[in-house]
C-alpha positions as CSV (number, residue, x, y, z in Angstrom):
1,X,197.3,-14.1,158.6
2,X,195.8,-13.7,154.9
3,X,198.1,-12.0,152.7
4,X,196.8,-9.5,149.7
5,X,197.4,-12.2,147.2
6,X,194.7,-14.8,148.2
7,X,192.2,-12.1,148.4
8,X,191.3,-13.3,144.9
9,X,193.1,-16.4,144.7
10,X,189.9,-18.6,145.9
11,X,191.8,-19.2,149.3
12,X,189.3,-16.8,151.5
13,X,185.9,-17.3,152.4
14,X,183.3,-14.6,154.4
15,X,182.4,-16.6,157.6
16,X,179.2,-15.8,159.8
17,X,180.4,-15.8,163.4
18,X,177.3,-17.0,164.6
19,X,175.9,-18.8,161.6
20,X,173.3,-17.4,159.9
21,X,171.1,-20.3,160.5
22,X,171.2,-19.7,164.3
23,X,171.5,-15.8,164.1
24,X,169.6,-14.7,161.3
25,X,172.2,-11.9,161.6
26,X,173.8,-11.3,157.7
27,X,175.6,-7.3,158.8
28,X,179.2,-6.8,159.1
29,X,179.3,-7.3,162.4
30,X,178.5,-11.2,162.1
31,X,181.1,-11.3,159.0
32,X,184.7,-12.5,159.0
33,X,187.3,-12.8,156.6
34,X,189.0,-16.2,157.3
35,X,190.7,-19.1,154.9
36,X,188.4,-21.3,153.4
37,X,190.3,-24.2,155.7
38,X,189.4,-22.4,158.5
39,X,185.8,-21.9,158.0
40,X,185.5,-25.8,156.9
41,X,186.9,-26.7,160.7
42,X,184.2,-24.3,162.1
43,X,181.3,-25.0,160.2
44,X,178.2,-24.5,162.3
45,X,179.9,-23.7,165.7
46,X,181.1,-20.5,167.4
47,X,184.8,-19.7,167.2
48,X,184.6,-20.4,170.9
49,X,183.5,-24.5,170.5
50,X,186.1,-25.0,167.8
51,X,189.3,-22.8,169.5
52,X,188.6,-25.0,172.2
53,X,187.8,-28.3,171.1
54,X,189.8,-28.4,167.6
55,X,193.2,-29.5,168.0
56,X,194.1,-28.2,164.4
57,X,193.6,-24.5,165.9
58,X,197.2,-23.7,167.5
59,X,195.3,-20.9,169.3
60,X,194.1,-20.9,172.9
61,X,191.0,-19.2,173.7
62,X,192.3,-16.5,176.4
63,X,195.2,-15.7,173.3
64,X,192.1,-15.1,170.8
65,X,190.0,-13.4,173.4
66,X,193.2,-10.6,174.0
67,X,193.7,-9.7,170.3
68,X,189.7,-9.5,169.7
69,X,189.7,-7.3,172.9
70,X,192.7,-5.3,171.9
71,X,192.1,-5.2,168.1
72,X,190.4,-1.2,167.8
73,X,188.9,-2.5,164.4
74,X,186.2,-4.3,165.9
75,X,183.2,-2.9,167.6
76,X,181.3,-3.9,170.6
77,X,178.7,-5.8,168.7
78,X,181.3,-7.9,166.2
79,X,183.6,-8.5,169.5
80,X,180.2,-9.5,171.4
81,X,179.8,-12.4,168.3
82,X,183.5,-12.8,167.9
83,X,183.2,-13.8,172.0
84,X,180.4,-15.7,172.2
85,X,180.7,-18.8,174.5
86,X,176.8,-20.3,173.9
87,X,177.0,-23.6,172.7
88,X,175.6,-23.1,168.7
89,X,173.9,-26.8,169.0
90,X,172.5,-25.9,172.8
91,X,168.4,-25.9,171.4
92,X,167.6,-22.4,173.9
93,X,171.0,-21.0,171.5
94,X,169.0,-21.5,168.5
95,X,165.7,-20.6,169.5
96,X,166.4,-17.5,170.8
């Protein structure tokens, strides 16, 4: 959880879900506000490869998969990116 106070403390970062690189996609629905620890760990990977290869995530994927499914803030196309199991290094992923 972020708290209101590292909104400007240098602690939070914007993260592309799907890395611009790959997606090409720079809208609100490809955005997330995470720590700037987090978004180090993921780097050029989906949240997918890094909940569920990164030890330093104490998440599982099926808890993360319920609260982007339950959370009403989202819509169907940043819950689409949010869910996206493509491997981000598979050559088709970033072709396409």
């Amino acid at each position: 959880a972020i708290q209101p106070e590292e909104l400007l403390s240098g602690v939070t970062e914007v993260d592309h879900i799907i890395p611009l690189s790959i997606s090409f996609d720079d809208s609100l629905n490809n955005k997330v506000l995470v720590t700037a620890h987090a978004n180090q760990i993921k780097g050029q990977h989906s949240p997918y490869e890094v909940i569920g290869e990164n030890k330093l995530i104490q998440r599982s994927w099926s808890d993360f998969e319920e609260w982007v499914k339950k959370n009403k803030s989202f819509n169907k196309y940043k819950k689409r990116n949010l869910l996206d199991t493509r491997s981000m290094l598979d050559p088709a992923v970033r072709d396409g």
